[in-house]
TIMI-2910 file (N, C-alpha, C, CB; in pm, 1 decimal, decimal comma, always signed):
<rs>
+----------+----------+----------+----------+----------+----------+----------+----------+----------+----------+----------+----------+------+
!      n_x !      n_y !      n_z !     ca_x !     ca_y !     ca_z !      c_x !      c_y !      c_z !     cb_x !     cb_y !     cb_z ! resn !
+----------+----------+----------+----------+----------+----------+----------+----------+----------+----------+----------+----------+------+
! +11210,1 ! +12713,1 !  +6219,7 ! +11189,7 ! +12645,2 !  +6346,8 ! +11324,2 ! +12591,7 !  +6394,3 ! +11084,6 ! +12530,2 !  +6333,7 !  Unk !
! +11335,5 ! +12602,2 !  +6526,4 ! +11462,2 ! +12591,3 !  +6583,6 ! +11433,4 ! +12449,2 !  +6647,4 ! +11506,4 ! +12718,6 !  +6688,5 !  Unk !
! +11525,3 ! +12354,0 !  +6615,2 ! +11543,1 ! +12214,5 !  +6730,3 ! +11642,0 ! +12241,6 !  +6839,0 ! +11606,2 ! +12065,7 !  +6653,7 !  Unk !
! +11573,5 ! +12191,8 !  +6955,6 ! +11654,0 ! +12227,3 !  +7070,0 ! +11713,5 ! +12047,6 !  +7097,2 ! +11542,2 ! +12317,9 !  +7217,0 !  Unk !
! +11859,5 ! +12073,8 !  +7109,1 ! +11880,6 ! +11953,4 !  +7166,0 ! +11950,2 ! +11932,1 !  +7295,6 ! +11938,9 ! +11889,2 !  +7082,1 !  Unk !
! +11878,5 ! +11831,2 !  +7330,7 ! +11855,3 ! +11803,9 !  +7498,8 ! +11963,4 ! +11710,0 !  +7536,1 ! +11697,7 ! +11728,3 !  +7544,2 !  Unk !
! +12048,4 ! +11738,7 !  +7594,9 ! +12211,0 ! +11617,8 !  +7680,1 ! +12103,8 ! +11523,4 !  +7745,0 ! +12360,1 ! +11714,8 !  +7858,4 !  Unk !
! +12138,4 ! +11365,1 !  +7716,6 ! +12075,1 ! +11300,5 !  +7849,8 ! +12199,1 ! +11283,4 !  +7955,3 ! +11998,5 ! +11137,9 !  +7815,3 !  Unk !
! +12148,3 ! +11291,9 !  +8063,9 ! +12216,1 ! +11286,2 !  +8209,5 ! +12183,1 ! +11107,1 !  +8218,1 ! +12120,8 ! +11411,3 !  +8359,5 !  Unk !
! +12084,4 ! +11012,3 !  +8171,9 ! +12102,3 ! +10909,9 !  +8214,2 ! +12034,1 ! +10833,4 !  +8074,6 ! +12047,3 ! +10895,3 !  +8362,3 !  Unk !
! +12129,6 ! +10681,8 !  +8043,6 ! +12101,8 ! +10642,3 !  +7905,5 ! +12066,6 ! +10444,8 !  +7971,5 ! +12279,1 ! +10687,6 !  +7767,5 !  Unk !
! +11910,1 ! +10489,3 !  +7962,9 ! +11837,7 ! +10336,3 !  +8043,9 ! +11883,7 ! +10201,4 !  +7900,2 ! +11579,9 ! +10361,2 !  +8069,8 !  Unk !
! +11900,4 ! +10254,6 !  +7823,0 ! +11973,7 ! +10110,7 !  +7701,9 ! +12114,8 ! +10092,6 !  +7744,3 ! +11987,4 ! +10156,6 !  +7499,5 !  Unk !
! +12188,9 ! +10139,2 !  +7784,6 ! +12326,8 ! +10135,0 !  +7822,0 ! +12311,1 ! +10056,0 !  +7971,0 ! +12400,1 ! +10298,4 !  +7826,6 !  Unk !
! +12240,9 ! +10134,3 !  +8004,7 ! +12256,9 ! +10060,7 !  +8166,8 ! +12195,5 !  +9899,5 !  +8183,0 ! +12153,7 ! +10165,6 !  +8291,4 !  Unk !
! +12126,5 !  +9914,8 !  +8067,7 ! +12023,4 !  +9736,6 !  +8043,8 ! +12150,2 !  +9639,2 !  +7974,4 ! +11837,8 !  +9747,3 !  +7877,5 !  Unk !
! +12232,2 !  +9702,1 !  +7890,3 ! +12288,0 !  +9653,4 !  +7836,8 ! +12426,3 !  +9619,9 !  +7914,3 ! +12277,4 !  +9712,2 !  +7736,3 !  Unk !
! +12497,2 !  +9747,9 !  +8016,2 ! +12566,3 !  +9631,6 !  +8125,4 ! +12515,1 !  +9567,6 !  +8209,4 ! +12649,6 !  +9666,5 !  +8202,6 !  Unk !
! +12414,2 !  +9554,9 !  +8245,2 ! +12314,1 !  +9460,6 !  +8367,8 ! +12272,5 !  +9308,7 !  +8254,2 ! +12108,8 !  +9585,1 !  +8433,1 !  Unk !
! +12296,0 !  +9371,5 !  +8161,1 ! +12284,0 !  +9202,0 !  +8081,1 ! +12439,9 !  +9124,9 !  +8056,2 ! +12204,2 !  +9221,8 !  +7889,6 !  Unk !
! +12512,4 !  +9228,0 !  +8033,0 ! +12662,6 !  +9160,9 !  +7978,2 ! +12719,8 !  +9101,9 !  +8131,9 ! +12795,8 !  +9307,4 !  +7893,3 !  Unk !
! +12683,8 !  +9192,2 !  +8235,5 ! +12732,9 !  +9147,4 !  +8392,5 ! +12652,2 !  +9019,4 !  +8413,9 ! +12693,0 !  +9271,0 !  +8527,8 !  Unk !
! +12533,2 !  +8998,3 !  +8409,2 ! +12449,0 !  +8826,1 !  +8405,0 ! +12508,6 !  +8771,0 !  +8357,9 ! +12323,1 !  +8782,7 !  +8341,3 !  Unk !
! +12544,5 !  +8788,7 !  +8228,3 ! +12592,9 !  +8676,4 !  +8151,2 ! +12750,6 !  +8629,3 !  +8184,9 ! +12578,4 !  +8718,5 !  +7999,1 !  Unk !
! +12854,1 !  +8739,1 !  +8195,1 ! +12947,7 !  +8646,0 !  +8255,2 ! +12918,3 !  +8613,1 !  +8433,4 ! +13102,0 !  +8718,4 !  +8226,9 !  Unk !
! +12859,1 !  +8615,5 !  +8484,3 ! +12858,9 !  +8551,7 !  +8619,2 ! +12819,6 !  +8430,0 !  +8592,0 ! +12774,2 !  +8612,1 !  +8725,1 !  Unk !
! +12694,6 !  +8398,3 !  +8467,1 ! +12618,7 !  +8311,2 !  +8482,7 ! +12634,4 !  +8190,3 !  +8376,9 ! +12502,4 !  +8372,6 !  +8487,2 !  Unk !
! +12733,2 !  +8200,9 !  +8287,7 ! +12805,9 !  +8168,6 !  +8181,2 ! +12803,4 !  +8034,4 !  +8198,0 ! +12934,9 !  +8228,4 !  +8168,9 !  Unk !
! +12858,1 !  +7966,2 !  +8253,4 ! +12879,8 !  +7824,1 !  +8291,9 ! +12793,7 !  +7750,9 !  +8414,6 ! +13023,8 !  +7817,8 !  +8328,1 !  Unk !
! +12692,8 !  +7810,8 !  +8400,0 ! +12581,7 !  +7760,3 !  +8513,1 ! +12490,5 !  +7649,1 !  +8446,1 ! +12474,8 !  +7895,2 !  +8568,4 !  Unk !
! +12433,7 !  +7522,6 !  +8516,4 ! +12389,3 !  +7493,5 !  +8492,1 ! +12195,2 !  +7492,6 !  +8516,4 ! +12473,3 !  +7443,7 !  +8497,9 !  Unk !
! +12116,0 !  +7450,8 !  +8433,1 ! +11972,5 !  +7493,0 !  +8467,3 ! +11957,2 !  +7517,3 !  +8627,7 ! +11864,6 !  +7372,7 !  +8416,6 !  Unk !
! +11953,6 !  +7468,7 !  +8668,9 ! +11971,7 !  +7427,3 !  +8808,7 ! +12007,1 !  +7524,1 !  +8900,1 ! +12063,7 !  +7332,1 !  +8820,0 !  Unk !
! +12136,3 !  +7546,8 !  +8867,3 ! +12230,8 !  +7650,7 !  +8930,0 ! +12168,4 !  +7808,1 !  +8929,9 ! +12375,8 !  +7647,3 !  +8841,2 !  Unk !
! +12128,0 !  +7816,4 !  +8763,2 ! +12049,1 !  +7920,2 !  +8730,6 ! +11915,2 !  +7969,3 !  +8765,4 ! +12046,4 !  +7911,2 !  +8634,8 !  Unk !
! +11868,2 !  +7869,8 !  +8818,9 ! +11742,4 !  +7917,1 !  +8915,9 ! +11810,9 !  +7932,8 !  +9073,2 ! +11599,3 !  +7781,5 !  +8916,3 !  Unk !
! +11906,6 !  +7903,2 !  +9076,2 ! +11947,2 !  +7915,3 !  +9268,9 ! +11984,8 !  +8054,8 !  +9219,5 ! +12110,1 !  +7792,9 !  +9374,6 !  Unk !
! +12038,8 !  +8103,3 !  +9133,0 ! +12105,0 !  +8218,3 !  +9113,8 ! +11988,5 !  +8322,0 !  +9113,4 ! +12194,4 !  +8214,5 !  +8985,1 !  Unk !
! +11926,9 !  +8328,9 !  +9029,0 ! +11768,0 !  +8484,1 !  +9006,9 ! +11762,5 !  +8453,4 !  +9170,3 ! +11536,9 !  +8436,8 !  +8872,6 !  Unk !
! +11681,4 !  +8278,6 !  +9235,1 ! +11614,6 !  +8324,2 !  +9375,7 ! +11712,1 !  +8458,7 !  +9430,4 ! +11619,7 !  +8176,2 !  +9504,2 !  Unk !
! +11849,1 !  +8321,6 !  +9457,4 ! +11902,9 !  +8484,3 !  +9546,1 ! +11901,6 !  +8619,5 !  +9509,4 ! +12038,9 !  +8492,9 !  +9572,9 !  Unk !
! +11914,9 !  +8657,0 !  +9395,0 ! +11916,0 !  +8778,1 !  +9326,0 ! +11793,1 !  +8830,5 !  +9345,1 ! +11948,5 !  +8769,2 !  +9189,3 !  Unk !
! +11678,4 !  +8771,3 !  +9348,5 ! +11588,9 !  +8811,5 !  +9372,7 ! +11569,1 !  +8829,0 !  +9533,9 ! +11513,4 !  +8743,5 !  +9303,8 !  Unk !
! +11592,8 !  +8769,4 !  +9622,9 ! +11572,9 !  +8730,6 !  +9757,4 ! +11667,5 !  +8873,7 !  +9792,3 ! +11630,3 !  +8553,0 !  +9810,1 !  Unk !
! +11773,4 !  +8947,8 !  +9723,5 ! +11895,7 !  +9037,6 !  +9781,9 ! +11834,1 !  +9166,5 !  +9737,8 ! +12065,4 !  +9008,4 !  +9714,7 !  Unk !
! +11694,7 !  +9149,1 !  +9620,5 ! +11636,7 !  +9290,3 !  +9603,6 ! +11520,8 !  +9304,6 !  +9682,2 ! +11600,4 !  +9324,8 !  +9461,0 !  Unk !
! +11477,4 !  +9219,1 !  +9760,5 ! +11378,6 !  +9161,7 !  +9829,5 ! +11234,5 !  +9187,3 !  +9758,8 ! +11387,0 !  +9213,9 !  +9969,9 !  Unk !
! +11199,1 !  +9113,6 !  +9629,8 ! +11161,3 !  +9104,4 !  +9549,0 ! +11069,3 !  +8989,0 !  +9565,2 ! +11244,9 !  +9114,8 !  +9473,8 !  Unk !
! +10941,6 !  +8991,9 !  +9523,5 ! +10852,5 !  +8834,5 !  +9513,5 ! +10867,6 !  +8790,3 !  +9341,0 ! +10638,1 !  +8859,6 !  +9564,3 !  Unk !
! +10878,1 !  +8679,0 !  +9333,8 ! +10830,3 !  +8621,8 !  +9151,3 ! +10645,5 !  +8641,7 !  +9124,9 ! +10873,2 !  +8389,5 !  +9129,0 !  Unk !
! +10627,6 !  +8702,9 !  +9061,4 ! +10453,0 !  +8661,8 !  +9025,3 ! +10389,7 !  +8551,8 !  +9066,0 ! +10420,8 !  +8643,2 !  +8886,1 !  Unk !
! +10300,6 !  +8507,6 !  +9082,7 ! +10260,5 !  +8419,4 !  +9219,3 ! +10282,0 !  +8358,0 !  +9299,5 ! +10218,5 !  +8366,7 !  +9228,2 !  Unk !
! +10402,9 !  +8444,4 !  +9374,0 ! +10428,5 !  +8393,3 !  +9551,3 ! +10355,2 !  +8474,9 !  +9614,8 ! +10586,0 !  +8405,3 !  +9627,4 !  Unk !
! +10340,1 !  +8477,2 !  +9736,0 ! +10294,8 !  +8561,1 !  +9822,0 ! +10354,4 !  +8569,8 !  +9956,0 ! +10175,7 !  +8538,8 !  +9829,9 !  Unk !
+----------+----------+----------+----------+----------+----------+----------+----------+----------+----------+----------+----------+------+
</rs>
């Protein structure tokens, strides 16, 4: 039996993993506070709701 091996064209752990290292230094020295003004907008710029807004 022959294994065929398949190239990925796109690697979703890599890409999670700079979308986490990029949060973290933007958000590094934020305080609680700060850190919720920060997701809203982030959220508000993907135009995104949180689970029970409407």
């Amino acid at each position: 039996m022959k294994t065929i091996k398949i190239e990925k064209t796109f690697d979703a752990g890599q890409m999670m993993r700079t979308i986490r290292e990029q949060i973290s230094l933007e958000s590094q020295n934020m305080t609680f506070e700060q850190l919720k003004e920060y997701i809203k907008n982030k959220l508000a710029q993907a135009n995104v709701t949180r689970i029970g807004e409407k």
